[in-house]
N, CA, C and O of each residue as an XYZ file, in Angstrom:
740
protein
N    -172.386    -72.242     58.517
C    -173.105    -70.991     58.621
C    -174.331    -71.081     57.736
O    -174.286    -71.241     56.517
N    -175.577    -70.947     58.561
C    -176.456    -71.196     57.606
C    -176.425    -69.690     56.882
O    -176.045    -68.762     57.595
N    -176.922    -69.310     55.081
C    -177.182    -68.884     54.626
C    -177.408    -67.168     54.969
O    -176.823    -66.223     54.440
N    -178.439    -67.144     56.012
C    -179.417    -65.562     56.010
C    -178.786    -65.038     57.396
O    -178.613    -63.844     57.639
N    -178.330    -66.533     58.640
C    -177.635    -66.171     59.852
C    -176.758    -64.558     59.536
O    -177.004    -63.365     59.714
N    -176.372    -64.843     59.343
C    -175.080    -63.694     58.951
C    -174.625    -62.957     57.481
O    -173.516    -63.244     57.030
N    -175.250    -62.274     56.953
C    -175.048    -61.740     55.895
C    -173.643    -60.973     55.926
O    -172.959    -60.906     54.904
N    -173.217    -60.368     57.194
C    -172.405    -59.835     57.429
C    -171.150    -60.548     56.692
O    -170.482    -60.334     55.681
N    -171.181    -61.483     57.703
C    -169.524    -62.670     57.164
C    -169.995    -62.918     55.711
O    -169.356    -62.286     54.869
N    -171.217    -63.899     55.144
C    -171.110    -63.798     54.064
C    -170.370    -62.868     52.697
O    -169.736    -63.195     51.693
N    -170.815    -61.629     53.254
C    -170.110    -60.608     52.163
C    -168.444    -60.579     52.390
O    -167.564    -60.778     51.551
N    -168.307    -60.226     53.977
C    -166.985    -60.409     53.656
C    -166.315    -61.516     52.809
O    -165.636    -61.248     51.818
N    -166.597    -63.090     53.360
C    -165.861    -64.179     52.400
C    -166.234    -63.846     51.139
O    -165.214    -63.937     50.456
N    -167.353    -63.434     50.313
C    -167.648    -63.454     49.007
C    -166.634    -62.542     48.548
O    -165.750    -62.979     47.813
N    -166.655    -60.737     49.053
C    -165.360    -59.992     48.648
C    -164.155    -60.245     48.547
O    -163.553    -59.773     47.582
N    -163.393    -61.134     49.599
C    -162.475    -61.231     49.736
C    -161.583    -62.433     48.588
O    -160.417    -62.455     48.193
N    -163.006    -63.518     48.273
C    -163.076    -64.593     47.465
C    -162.767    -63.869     46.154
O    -162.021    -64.542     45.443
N    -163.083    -62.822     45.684
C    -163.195    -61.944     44.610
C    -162.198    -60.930     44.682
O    -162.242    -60.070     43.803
N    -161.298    -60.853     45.561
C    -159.975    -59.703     45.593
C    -160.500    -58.472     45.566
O    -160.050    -57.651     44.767
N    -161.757    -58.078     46.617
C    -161.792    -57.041     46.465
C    -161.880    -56.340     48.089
O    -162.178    -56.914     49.137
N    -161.459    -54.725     47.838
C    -160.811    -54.139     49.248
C    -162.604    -53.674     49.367
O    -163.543    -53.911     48.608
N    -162.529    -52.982     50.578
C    -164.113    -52.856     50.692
C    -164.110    -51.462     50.063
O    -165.098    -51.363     49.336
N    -163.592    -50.679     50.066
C    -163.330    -49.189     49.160
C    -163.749    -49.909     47.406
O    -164.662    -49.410     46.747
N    -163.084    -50.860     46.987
C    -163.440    -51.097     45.626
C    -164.886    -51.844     45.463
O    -165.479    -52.016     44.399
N    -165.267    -52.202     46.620
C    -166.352    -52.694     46.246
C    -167.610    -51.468     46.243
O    -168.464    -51.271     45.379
N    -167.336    -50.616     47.759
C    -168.441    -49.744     47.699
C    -167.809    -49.220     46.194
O    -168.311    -49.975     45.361
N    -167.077    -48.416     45.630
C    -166.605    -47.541     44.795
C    -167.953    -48.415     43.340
O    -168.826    -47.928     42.622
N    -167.536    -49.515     43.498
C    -167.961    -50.555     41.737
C    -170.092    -50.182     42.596
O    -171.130    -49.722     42.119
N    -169.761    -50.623     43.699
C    -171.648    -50.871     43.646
C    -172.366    -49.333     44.088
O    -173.547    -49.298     44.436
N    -171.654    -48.285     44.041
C    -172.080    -46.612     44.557
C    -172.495    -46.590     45.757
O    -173.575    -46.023     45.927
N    -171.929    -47.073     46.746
C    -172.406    -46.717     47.957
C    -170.603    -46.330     49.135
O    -169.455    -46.342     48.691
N    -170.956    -46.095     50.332
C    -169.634    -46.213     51.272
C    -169.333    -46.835     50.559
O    -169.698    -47.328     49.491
N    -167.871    -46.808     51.818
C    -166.933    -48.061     51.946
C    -167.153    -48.416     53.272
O    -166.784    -49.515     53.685
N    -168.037    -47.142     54.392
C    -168.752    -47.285     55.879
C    -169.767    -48.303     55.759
O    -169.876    -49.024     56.750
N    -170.584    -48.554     54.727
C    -171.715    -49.100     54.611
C    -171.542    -50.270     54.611
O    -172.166    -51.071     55.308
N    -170.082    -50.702     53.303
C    -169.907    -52.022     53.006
C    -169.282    -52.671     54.546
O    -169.327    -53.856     54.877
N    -168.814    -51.752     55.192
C    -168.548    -51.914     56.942
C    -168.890    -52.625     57.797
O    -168.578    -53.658     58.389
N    -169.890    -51.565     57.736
C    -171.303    -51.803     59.034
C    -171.613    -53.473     58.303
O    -171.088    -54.499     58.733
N    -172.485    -53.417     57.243
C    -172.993    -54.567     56.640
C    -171.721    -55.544     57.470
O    -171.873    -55.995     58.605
N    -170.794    -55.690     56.843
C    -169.522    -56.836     57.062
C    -169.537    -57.426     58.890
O    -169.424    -58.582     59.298
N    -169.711    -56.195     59.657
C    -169.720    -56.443     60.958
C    -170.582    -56.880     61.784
O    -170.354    -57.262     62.932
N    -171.983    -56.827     61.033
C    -173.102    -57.001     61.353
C    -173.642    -55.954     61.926
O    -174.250    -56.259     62.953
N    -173.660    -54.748     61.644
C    -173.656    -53.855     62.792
C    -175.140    -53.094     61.913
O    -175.872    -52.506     62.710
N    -175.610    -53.051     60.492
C    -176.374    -53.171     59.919
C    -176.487    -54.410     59.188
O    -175.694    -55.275     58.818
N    -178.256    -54.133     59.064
C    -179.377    -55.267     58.417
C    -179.448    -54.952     57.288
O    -180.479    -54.291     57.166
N    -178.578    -55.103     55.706
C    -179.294    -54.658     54.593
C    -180.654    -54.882     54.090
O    -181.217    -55.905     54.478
N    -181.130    -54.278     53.477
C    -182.136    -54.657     53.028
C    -181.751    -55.073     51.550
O    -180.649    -55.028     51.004
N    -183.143    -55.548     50.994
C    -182.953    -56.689     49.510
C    -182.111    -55.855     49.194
O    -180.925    -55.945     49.511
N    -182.738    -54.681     48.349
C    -182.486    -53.864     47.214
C    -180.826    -53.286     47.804
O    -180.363    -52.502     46.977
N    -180.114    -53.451     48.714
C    -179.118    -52.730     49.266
C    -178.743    -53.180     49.287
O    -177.840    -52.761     48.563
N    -178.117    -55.216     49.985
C    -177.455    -55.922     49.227
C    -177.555    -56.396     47.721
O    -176.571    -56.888     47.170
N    -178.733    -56.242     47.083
C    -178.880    -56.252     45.530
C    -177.962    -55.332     44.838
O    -177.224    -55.764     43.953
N    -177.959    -54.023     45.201
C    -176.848    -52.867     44.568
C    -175.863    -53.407     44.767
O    -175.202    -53.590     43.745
N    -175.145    -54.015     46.289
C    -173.586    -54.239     46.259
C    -173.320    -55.306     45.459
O    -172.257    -55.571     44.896
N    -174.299    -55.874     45.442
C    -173.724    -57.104     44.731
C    -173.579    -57.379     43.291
O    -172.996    -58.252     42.649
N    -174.446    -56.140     42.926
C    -174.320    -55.539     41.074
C    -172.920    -55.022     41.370
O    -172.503    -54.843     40.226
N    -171.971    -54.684     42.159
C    -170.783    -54.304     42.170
C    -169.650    -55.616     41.663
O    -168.632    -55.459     40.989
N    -170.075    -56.633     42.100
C    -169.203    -58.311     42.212
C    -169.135    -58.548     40.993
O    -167.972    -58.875     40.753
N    -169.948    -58.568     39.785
C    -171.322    -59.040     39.873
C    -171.679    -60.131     40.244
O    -170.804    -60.948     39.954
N    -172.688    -60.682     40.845
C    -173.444    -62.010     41.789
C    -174.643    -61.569     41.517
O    -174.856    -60.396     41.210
N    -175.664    -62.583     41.615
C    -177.143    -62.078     41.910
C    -177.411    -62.741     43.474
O    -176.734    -63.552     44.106
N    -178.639    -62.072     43.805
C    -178.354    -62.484     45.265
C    -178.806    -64.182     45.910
O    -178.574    -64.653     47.023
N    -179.563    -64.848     44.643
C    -179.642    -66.099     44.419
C    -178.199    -66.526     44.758
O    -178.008    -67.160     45.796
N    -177.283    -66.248     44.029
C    -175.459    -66.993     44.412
C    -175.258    -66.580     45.535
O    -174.582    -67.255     46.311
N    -175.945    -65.026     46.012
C    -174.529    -65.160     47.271
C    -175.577    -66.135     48.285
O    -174.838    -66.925     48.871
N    -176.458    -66.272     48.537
C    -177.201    -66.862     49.219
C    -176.996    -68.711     49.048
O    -177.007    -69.452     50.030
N    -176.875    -69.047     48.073
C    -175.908    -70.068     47.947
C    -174.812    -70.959     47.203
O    -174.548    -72.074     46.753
N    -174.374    -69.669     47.401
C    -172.660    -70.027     47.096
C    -172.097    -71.058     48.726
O    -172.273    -70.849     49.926
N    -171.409    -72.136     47.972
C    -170.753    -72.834     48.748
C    -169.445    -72.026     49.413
O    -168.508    -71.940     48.619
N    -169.218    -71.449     50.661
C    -168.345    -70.930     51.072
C    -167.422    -71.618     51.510
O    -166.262    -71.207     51.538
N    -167.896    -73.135     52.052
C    -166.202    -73.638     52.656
C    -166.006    -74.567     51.356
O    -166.725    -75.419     50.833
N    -164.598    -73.995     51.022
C    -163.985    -74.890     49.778
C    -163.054    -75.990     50.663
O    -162.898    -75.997     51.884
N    -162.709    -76.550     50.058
C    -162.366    -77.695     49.912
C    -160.620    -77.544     50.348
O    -159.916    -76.716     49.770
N    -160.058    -78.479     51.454
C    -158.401    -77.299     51.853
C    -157.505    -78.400     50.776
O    -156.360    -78.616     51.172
N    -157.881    -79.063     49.555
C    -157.169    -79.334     48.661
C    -157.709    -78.755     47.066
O    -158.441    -79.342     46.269
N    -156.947    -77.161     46.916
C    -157.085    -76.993     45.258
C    -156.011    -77.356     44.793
O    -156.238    -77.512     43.593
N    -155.044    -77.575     44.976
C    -154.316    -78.219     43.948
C    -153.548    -79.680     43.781
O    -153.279    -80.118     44.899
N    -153.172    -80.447     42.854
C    -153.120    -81.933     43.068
C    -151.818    -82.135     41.621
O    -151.773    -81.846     40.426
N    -150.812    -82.873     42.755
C    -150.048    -83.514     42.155
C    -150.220    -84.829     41.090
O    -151.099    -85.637     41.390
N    -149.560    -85.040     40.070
C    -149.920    -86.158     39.073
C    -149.912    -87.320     39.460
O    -150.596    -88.178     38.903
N    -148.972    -87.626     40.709
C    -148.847    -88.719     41.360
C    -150.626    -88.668     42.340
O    -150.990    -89.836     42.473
N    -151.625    -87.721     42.943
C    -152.414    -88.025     43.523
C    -153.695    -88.044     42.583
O    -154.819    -87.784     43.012
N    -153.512    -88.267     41.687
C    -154.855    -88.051     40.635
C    -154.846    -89.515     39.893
O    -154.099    -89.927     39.005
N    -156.133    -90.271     40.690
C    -156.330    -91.497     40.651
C    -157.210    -92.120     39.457
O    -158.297    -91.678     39.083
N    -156.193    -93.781     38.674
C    -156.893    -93.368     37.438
C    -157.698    -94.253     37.495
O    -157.253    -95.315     37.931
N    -159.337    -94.220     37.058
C    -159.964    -94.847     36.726
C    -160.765    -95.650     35.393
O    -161.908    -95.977     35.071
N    -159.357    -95.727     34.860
C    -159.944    -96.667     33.026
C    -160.093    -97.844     33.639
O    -159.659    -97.866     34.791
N    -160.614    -98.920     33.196
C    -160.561   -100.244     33.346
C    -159.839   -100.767     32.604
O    -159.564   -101.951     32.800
N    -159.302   -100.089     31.530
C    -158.478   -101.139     30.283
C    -157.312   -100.720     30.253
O    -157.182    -99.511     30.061
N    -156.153   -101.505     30.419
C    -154.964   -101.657     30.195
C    -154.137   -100.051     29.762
O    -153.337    -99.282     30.294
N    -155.002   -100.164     28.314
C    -154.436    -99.281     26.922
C    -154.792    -97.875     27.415
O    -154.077    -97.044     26.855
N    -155.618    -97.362     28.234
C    -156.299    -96.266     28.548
C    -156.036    -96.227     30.326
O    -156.218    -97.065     31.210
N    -155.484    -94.712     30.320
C    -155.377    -94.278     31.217
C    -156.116    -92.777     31.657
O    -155.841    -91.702     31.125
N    -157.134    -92.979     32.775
C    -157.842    -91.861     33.009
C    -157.549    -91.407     34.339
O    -157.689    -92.205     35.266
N    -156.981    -89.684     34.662
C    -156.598    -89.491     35.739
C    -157.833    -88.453     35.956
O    -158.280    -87.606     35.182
N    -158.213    -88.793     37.217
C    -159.154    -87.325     37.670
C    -159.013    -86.561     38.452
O    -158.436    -86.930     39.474
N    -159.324    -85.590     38.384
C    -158.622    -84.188     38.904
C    -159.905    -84.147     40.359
O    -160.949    -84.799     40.369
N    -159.582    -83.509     41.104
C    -160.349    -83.387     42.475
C    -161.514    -84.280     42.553
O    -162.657    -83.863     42.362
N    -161.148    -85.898     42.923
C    -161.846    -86.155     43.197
C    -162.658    -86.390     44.346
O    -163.657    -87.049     44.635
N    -161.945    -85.692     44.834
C    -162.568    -85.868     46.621
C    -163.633    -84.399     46.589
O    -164.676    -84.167     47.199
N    -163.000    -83.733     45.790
C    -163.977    -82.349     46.259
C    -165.117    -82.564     46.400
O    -165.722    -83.400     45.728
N    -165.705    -81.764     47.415
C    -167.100    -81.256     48.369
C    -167.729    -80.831     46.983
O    -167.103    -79.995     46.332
N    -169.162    -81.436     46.367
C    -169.943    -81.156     45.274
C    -169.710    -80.940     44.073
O    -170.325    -80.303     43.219
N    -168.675    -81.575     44.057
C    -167.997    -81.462     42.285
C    -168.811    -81.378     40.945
O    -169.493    -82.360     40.648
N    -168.798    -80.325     40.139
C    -169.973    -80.362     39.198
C    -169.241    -80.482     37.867
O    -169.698    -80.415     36.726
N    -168.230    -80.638     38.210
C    -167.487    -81.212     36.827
C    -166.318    -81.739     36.950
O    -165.479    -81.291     37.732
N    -166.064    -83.091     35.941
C    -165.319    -83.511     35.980
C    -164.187    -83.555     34.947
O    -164.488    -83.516     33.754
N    -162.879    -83.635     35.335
C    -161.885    -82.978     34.697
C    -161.261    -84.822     34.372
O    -161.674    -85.758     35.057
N    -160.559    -84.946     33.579
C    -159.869    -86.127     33.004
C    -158.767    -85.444     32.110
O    -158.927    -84.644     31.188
N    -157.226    -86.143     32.795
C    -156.134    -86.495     31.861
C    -155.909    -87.523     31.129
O    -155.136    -88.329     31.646
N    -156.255    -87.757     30.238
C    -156.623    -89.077     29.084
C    -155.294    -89.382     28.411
O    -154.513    -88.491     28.075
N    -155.033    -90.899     28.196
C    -153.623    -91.632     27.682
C    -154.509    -92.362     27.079
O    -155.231    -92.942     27.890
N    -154.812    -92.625     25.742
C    -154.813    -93.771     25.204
C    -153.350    -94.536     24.295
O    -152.636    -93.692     23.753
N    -153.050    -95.536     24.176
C    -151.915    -96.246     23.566
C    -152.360    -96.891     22.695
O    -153.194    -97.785     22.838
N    -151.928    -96.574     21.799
C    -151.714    -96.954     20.487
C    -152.548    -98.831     19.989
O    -152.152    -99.994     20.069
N    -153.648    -98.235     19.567
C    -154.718    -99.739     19.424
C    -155.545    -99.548     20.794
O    -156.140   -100.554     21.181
N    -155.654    -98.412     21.555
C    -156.626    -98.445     22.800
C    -157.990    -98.177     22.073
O    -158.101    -97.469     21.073
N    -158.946    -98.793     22.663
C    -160.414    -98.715     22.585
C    -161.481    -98.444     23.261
O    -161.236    -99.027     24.317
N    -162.746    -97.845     23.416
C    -163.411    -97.772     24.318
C    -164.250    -98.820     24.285
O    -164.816    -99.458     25.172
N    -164.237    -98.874     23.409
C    -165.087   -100.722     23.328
C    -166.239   -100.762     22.246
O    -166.742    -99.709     21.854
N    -166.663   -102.034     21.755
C    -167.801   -101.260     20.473
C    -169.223   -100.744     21.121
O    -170.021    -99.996     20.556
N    -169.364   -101.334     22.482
C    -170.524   -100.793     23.429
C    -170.256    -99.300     23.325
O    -169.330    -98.740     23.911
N    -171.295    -98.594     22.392
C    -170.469    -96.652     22.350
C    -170.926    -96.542     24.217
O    -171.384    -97.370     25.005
N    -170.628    -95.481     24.313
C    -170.265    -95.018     25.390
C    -171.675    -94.223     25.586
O    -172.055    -93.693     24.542
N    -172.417    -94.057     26.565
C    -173.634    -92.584     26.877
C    -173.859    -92.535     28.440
O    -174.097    -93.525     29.131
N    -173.765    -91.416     28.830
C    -174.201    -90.722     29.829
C    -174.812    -89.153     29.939
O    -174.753    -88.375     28.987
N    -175.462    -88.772     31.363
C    -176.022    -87.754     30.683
C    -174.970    -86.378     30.911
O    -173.908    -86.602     31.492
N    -175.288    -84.856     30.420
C    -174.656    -84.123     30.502
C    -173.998    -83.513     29.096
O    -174.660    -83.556     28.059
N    -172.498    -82.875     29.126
C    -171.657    -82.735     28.292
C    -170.492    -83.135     28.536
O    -170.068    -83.489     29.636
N    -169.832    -83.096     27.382
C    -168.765    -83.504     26.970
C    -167.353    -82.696     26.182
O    -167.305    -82.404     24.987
N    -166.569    -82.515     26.923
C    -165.776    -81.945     25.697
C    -163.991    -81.465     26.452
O    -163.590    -81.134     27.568
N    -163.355    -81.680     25.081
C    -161.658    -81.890     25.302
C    -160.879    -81.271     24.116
O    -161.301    -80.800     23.060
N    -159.409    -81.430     24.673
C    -158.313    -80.847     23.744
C    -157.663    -82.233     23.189
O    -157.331    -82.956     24.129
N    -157.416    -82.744     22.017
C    -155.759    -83.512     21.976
C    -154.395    -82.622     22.492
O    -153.974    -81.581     21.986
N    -153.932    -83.242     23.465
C    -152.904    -82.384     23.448
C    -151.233    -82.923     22.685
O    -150.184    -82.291     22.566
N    -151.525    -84.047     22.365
C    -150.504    -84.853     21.367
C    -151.339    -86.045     20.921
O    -152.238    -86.517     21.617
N    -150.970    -86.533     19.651
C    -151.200    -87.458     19.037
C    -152.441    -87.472     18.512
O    -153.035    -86.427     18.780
N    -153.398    -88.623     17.547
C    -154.325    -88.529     17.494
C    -155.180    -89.249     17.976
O    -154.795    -90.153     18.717
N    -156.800    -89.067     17.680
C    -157.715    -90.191     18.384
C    -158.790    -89.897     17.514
O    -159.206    -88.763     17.276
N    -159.386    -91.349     16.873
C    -160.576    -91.282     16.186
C    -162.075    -91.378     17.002
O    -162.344    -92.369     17.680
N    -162.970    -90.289     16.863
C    -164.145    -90.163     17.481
C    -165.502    -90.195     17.265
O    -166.174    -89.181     17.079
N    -165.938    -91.328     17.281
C    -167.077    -91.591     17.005
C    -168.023    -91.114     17.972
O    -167.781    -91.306     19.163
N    -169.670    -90.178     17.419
C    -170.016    -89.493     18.175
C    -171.306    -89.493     16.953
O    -171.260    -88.954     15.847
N    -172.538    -90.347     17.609
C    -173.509    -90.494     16.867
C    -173.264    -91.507     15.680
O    -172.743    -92.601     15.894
N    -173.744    -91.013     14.147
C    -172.932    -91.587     13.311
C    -172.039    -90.553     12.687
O    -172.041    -90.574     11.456
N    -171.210    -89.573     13.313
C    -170.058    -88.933     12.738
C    -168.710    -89.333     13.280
O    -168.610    -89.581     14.482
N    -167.920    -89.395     12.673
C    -166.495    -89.721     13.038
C    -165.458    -89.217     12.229
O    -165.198    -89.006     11.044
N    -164.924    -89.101     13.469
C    -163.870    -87.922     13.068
C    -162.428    -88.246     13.771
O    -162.421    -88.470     14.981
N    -160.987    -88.280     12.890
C    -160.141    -88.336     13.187
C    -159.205    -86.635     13.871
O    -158.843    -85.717     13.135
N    -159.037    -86.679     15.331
C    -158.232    -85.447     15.931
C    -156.920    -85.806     16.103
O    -156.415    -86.912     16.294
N    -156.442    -84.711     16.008
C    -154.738    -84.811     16.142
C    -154.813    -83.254     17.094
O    -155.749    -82.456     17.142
N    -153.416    -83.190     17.823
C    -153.097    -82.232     18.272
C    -153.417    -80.902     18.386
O    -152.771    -80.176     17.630
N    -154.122    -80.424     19.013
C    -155.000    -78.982     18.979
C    -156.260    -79.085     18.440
O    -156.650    -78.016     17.969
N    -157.140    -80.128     18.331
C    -158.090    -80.093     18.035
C    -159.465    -80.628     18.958
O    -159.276    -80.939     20.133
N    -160.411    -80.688     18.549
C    -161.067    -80.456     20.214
C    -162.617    -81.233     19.704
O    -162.962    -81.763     18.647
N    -163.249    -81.021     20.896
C    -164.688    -81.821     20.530
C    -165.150    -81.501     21.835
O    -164.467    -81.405     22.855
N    -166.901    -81.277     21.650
C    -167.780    -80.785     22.624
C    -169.048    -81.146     21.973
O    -169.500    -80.742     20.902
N    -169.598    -82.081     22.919
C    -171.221    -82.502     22.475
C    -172.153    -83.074     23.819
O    -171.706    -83.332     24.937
N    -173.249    -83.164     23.466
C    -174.157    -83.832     24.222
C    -174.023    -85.507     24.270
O    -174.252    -86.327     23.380
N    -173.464    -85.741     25.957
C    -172.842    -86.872     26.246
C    -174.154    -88.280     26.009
O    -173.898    -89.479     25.894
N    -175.366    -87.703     25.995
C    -175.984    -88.877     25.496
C    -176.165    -89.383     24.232
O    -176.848    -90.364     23.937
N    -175.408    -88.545     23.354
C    -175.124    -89.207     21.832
C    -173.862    -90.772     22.273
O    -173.013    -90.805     23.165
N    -174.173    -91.713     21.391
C    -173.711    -92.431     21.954
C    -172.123    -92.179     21.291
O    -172.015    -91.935     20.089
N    -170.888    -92.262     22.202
C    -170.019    -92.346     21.660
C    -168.832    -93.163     22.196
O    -168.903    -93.938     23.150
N    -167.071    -92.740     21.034
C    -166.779    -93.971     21.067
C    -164.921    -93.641     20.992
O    -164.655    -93.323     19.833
N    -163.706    -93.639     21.846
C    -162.860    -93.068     21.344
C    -161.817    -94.600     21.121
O    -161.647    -95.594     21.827
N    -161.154    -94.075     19.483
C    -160.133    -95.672     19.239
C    -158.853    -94.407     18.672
O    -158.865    -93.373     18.004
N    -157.923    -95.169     19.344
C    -156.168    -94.467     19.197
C    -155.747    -95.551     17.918
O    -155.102    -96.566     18.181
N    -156.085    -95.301     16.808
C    -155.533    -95.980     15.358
C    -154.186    -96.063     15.475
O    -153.566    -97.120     15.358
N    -153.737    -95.092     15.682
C    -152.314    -94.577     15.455
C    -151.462    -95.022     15.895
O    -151.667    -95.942     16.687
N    -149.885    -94.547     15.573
C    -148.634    -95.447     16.299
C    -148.209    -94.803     17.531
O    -147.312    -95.434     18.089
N    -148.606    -93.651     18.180
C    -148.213    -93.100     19.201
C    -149.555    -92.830     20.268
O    -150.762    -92.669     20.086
N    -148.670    -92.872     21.461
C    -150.217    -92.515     22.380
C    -150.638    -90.991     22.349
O    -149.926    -89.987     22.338
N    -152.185    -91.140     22.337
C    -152.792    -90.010     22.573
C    -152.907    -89.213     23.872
O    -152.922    -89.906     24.889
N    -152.980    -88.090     24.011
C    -152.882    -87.461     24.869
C    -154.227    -86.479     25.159
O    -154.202    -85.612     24.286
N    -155.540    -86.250     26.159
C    -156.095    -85.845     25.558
C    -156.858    -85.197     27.144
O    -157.100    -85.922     28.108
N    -157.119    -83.783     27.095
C    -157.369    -83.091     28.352
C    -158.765    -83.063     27.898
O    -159.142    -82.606     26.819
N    -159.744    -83.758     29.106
C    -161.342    -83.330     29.111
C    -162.259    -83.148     29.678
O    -161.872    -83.688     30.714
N    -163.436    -82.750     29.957
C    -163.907    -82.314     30.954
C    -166.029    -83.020     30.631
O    -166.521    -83.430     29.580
N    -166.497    -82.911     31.607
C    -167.973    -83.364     31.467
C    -168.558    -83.122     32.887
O    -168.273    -83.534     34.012
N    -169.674    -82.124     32.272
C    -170.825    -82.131     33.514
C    -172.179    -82.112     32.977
O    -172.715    -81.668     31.962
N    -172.694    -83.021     34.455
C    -171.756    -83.607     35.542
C    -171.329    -84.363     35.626
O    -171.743    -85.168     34.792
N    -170.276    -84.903     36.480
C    -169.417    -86.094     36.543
C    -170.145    -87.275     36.498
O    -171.220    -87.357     37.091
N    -169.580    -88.397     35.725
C    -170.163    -89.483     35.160
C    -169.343    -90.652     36.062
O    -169.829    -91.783     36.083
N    -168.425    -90.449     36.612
C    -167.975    -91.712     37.725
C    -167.600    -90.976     39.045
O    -167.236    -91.620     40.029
């Protein structure tokens, strides 16, 4: 569906995407719930300022609804067994979360390093951000010239072109949920 074709359907998928009845939407943006109707059926042409009000109801600006990606993807959710890992090294295990999805703007990683895993002394840079939880164990992080040892509940978020560097010192594997956009593999 291109974009402006049909404003009608547009609103509906956007409302419906958003859990809302068409009564709560006119109610949030001050107009019907006839209006938000007609609009839905095509049966009226809003104008700017008239889809601009409903959509101060969502909130959206009309830049998103105009392009918002409407067909998602018929896999949101993914078993541990289908989340394919891409470390190259032994010691390190990287699982990624939707990687098939239609325009992915971020990428999600379940991180295993084992005990003496390395990223290598080549630090690591790409562009974007960066940033994660330990969710067990620790991992030392080199990031520029700061380094810093994390353990469990502790976290890190930076600009992925600092060069950096993750080493599992420790006697147990690390465990470590993270995310970067945009996706770097």
């Amino acid at each position: 569906m291109s974009s402006h074709d049909d404003v009608g359907q547009r609103l509906l998928l956007v409302r419906k995407i958003y859990g809302l009845t068409q009564r709560e939407l006119a109610r949030r943006a001050g107009v019907t719930n006839g209006a938000i109707s007609l609009i839905e059926q095509n049966r009226v042409s809003p104008s700017i300022s008239s889809i601009k009000k409903i959509l101060d109801g969502i909130p959206m600006s009309i830049a998103e609804f105009f392009t918002l990606d409407l067909v998602t993807s018929d896999e949101v959710f993914f078993r541990d067994a289908e989340l394919p890992d891409i470390a190259m090294d032994p010691k390190i295990t990287m699982k990624l979360l939707g990687r098939s999805s239609k325009g992915r703007v971020i990428q999600m990683l379940h991180e295993y390093y084992e005990p003496g895993a390395d990223t290598g002394e080549a630090m690591l840079r790409h562009s974007g951000e960066e940033g994660g939880v330990v969710v067990r164990g620790c991992i030392q992080l080199t990031i520029g010239d700061k380094i810093q040892n994390l353990s469990a509940g502790d976290g890190y978020y930076f600009n992925s072109q600092l060069p950096h560097r993750f080493v599992n010192n420790g006697t147990e594997t690390c465990e470590i949920v993270s995310a970067n956009s945009p996706p770097s593999f």
